[in-house]
C-alpha positions as CSV (number, residue, x, y, z in Angstrom):
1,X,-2.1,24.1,6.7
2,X,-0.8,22.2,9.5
3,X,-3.3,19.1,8.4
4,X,-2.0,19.4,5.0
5,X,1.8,19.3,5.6
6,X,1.3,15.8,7.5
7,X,-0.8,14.5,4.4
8,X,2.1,15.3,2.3
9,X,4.9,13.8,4.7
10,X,2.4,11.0,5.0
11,X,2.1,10.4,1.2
12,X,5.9,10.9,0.8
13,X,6.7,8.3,3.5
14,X,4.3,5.4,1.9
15,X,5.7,6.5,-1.3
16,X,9.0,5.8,0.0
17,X,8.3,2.4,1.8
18,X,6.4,1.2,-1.6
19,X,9.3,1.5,-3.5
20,X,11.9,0.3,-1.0
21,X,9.2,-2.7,-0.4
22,X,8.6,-3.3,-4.3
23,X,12.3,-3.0,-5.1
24,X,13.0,-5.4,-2.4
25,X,10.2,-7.9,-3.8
26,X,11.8,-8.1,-7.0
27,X,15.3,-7.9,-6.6
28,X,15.0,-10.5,-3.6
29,X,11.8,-12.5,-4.4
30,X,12.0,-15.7,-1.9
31,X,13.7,-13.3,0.7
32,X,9.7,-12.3,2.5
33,X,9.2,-16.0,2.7
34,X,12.7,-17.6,3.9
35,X,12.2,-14.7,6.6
36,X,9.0,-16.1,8.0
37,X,9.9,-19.6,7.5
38,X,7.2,-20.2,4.4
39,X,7.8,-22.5,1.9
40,X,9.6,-20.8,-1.2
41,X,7.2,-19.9,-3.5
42,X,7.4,-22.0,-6.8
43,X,6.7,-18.9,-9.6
44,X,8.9,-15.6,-8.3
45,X,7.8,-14.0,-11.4
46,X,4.5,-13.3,-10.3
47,X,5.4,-12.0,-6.5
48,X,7.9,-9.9,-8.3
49,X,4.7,-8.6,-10.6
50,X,3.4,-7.8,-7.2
51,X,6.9,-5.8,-5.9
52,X,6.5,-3.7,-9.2
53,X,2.9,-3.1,-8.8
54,X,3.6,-2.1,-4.9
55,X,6.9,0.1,-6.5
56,X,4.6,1.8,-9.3
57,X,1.9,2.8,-6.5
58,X,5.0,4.3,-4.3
59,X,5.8,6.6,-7.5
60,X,2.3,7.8,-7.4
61,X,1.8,8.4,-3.6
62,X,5.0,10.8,-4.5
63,X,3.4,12.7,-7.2
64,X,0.2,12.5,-5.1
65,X,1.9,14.5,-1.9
66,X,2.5,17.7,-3.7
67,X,-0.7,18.6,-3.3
68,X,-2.8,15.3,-1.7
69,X,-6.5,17.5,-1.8
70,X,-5.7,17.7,-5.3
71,X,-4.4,14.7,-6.7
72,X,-6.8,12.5,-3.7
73,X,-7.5,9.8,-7.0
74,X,-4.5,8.0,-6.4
75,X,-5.1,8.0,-2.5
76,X,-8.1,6.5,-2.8
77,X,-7.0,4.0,-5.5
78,X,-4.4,3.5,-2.7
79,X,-6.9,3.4,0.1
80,X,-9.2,0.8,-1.8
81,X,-5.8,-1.4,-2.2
82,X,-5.5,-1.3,1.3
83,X,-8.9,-2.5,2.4
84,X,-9.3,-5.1,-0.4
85,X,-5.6,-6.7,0.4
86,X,-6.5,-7.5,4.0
87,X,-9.9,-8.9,2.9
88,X,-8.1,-11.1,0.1
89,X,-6.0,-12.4,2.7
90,X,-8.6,-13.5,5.4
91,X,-10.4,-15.3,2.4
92,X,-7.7,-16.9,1.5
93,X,-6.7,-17.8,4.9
94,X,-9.6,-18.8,6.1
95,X,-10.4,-21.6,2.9
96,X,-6.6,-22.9,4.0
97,X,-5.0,-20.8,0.8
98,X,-2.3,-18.9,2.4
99,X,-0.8,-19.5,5.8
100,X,-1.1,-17.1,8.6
101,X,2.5,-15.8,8.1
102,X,1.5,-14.1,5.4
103,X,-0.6,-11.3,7.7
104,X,3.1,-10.1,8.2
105,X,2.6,-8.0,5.0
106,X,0.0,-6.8,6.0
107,X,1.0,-5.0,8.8
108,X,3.3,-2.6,7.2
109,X,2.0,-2.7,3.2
110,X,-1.7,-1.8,4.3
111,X,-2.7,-1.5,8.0
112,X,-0.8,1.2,9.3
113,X,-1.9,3.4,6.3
114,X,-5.6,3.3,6.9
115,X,-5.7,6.3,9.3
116,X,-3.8,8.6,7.9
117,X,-5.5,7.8,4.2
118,X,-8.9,7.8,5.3
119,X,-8.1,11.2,7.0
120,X,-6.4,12.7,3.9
121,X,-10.3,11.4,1.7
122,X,-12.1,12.8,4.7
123,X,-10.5,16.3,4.3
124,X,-11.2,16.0,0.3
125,X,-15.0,15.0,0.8
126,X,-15.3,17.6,3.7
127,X,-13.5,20.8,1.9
128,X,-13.6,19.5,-1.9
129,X,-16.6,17.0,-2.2
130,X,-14.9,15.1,-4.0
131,X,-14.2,17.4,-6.8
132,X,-10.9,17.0,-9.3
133,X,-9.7,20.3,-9.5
């Protein structure tokens, strides 16, 4: 029980960051990149498409931790965002796409949740395999 109150405080925290983050993207586009000295970016629009994604996910992640063994779709969905972002970004960086001040993202929108999701999909495969009920 003890396990499965953290994976709900766990979900509800990410689900709170994504749409503080996402809200933040789209109200304040240019705001990420003036704050790490990047050059404006010349179409918002589409980095604001990005906030809303990022906001849409955090709505999930809230659904997702009332009951996180249950609803574990939307974690991994999550998860798999979380590995494929920092692997988009290293492409990109290393063929000279992106500049390294982008990683900052990184940090907070996908790193620090790989624990605590992998743990929450290691519990489902462990005591659920993988079922949806």
């Amino acid at each position: 029980m003890q396990k499965e109150n953290f994976y709900k405080i766990t979900l509800k925290v990410a689900a709170i960051y994504n749409i503080i983050w996402g809200a933040w993207v789209v109200l304040f586009p240019q705001h990420f990149f003036n704050l790490v000295g990047m050059e404006p970016i010349n179409h918002p629009m589409v980095w604001q498409g990005m906030g809303m994604v990022i906001g849409v996910y955090g709505l999930g992640y809230w659904w997702a931790s009332y009951n996180p063994l249950v609803h574990w779709p939307i974690v991994a969905v999550g998860f798999l965002g979380k590995i494929l972002g920092p692997l988009g970004f290293i492409f990109n960086y290393l063929t000279g796409k992106v500049p390294f001040e982008f990683f900052y993202t990184l940090i907070t929108n996908d790193l620090i949740w790989w624990i605590p999701f992998f743990m929450i999909l290691k519990t489902v495969n462990d005591e659920k395999a993988w079922k949806l009920t």
